[in-house]
C-alpha positions, 0 to 999 in steps of 0.5 A, a space after each residue: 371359709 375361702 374354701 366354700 368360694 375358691 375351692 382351694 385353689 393351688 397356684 404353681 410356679 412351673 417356670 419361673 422368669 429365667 436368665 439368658 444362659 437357661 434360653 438355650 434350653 426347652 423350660 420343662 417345668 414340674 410335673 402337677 396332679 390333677 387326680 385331687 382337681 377337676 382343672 386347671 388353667 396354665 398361663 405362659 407369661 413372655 417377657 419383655 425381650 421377645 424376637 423369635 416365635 415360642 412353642 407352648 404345649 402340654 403333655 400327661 403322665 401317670 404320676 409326677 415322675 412323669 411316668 409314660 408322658 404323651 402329648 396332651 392335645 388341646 383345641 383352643 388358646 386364651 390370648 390377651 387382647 384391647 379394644 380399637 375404638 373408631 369413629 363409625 363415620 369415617 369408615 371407608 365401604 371396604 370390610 375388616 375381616 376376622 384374623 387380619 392384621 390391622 395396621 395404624 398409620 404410625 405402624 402398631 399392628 394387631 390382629 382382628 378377633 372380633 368386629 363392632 359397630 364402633 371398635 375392634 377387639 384385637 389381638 398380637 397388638 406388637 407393643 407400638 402405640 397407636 395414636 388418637 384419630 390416625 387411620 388404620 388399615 386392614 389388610 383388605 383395605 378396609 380403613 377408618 379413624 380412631 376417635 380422639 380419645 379413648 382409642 385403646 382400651 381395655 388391654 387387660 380383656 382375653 379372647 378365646 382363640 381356635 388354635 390356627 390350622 398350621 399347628 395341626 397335621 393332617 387335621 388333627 390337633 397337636 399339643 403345641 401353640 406357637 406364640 408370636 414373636 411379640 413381648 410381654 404378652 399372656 396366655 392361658 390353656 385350660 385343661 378339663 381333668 376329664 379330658 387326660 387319658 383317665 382310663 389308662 391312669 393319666 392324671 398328671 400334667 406338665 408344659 412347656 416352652 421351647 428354647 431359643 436364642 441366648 437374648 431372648 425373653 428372659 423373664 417369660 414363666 409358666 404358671 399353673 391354677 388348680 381349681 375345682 377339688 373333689 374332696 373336702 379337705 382343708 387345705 388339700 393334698 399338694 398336687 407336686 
């Protein structure tokens, strides 16, 4: 039975790709119950017309009504990310650091998530190509060439990403990430069900993306993943 491999997984549709007039609008999409489900994953899709940064956060409740709502805080994101290969032997003496932006020579950027031999997994890519065996650079001048061919790979790969420090106040996590202002790019926060407010009765959840201009990204969603069901049931309760 799929049930035995999937444990009856719900998909929902909180935020579905939108038309220009509802942009000026925070997306507040339904409320999901997590009282059946042991977590759930809430992928935030930006569409193809991005210009302006978006805040992405969470918040519980007691029930689907959105009873007593709060922030639900988290500490970490999923972004989607690719792989740079480069050619080891034209590596100047100067390091890439994690979390700086590397630019190639015809102008693509992206950010440094990780560091290897011969490639760098990035992140932020903005959408420009790169070109096979041109220069990039770091911002602390670290360069090299990417290979002939090959060159970016993998742009299907996500990384987990420590929210940045200035979405926090005073040191403690807040419960919002604020995404670039980059098109058609995904992420994801997980949520451990044991992680809501249970002893008060929080069980349900809710996201968010704040509003914008008129133009922009019309086609971005919300998305929520149940999985991990406490019951037996085939199929289980809906969680709306």
């Amino acid at each position: 039975m799929i049930g035995e491999f999937m444990g009856y997984h719900h998909l929902v549709h909180s935020v579905r790709a939108g038309v220009a007039a509802t942009n000026a609008v925070v997306d507040a999409g339904v409320w999901v119950s997590l009282a059946n489900h042991k977590r759930a994953s809430v992928v935030f899709e930006i569409g193809d017309t991005s210009v302006t940064t978006r805040t992405l956060s969470l918040e519980e409740a007691t029930d689907t009504a959105g009873t007593g709502n709060q922030a639900l805080n988290f500490t970490h994101i999923w972004r989607c990310a690719s792989r740079l290969y480069f050619d080891p032997t034209t590596r100047n003496a100067i390091d890439y650091v994690v979390g700086e932006v590397v630019t190639g020579a015809g102008a693509a950027t992206s950010v440094i998530h990780s560091i290897h031999a011969d490639h760098l997994v990035v992140h932020t890519w903005d959408n420009v190509a790169y070109v096979a065996s041109e220069v990039i650079t770091g911002a602390a001048g670290a360069t090299a060439n990417l290979v002939a061919a090959n060159f970016h790979t993998d742009l299907d790969i996500f990384v987990r990403h420590a929210v940045a420090a200035g979405d926090r106040v005073g040191g403690v996590q807040l419960n919002t990430f604020i995404a670039p202002a980059v098109s058609n790019k995904t992420y994801i926060i997980e949520v451990d069900a044991s992680r809501l407010t249970v002893a008060d009765g929080y069980d349900c959840i809710n996201a968010y993306i704040s509003a914008v201009g008129a133009a922009d990204d019309t086609a971005r969603s919300i998305l929520y993943i149940l999985g991990g069901t406490r019951y037996a049931q085939d199929p289980t309760q809906s969680v709306l």
